[in-house]
N, C-alpha and C positions, 0 to 999 in steps of 0.2 A: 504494500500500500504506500508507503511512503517513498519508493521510485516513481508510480505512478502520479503523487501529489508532484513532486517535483518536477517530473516531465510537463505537467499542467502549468506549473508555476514559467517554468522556461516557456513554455507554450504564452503565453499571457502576456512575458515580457518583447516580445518580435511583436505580438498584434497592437500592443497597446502605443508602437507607435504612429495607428492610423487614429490616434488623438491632435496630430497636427489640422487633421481636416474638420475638428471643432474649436480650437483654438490656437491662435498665432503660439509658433514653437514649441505645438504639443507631443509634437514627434518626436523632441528631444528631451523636455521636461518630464515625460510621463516612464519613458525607461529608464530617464535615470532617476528619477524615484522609487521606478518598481524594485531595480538592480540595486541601488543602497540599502532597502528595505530587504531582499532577499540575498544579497551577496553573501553573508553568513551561516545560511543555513546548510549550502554545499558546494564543493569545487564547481560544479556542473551547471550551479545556475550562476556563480560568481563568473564565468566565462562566459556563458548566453547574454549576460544583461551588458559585459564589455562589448562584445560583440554587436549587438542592438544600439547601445547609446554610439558607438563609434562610426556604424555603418548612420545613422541618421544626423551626426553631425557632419560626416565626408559628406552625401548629400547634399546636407544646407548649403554647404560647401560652393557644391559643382554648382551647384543652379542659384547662387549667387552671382559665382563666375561668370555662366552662363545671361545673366539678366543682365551686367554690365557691360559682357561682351552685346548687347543689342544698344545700346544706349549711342555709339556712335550712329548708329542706322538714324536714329531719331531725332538726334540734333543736326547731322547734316542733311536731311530731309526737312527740315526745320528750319535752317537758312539758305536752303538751297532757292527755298522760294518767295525768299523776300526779293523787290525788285530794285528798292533803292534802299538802303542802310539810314538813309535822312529821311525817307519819306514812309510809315508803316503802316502807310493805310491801303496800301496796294498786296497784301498778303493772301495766297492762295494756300492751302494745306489741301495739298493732293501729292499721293506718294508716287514717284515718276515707279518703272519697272526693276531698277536696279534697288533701290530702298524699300519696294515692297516684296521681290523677292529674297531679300534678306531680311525681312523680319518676317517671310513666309516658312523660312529655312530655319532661323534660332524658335519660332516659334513649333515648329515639328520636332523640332529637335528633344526640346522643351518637354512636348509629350510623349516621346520617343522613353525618354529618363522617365517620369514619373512612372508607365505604364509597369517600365523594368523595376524600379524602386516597391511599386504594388506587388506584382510577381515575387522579386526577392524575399519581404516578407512575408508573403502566405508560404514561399516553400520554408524558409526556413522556421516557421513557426510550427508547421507541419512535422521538420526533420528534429525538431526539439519537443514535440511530442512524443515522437517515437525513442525521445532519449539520447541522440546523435546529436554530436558536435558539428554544429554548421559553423563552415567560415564564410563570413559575405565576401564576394569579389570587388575588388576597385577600392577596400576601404582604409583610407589611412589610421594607424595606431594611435588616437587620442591620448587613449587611454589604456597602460598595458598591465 
């Protein structure tokens, strides 16, 4: 019984980071309270909850990364169509084809991550029910 509790508990701690989609940085906040909360009871969830808090901060991460990398698209799309710098009442906001296909591109991309980051933790919440050490891919060492 108590393999079984703690398979659950490891279980609990990969899911509870889709708490980000009810509250700003609950993807990270929420494992690592589960993880401080359970890291003492055994190796096996002391390394699940690292694991979880670490893979969801790499995340914040990338797609941080990823939003600033869009940010030139939008401010040179931005003065690209102003016509005179002295005069700003002649402003159009329409994205020519090279600025909207680049915020068509970071914008797929964007969902491209998320979709994997959902994936990521249903399997490994799964592979932590069954009691197996997952390691997430792509994720840097936080916390080791």
């Amino acid at each position: 019984m108590k393999q079984n509790n703690e398979n659950t508990n490891a279980f609990l701690l990969h899911i509870c980071a889709f708490a980000g989609f009810v509250f700003p940085f609950g993807n990270i906040i929420t494992p690592l309270i589960a993880w401080q909360t359970l890291k003492d009871r055994s190796q096996f969830l002391d390394e699940q909850g690292k694991e979880a808090v670490n893979f969801n901060i790499s995340y914040s991460l990338y797609i941080f990364i990823l939003t600033l990398s869009a940010v030139p698209f939008f401010v040179g799309s931005l003065f690209r169509n102003f016509d005179n710098f002295d005069h700003f009442n002649h402003f159009n906001f329409n994205f020519n084809s090279g600025s909207l296909f680049g915020v068509i591109g970071l914008a797929s991309l964007a969902g491209i991550v998320g979709l994997i980051k959902f994936a990521l933790i249903i399997i490994a919440a799964l592979k932590a029910k069954e009691g197996e050490n997952y390691k997430y891919p792509f994720t840097i060492k936080f916390i080791k």
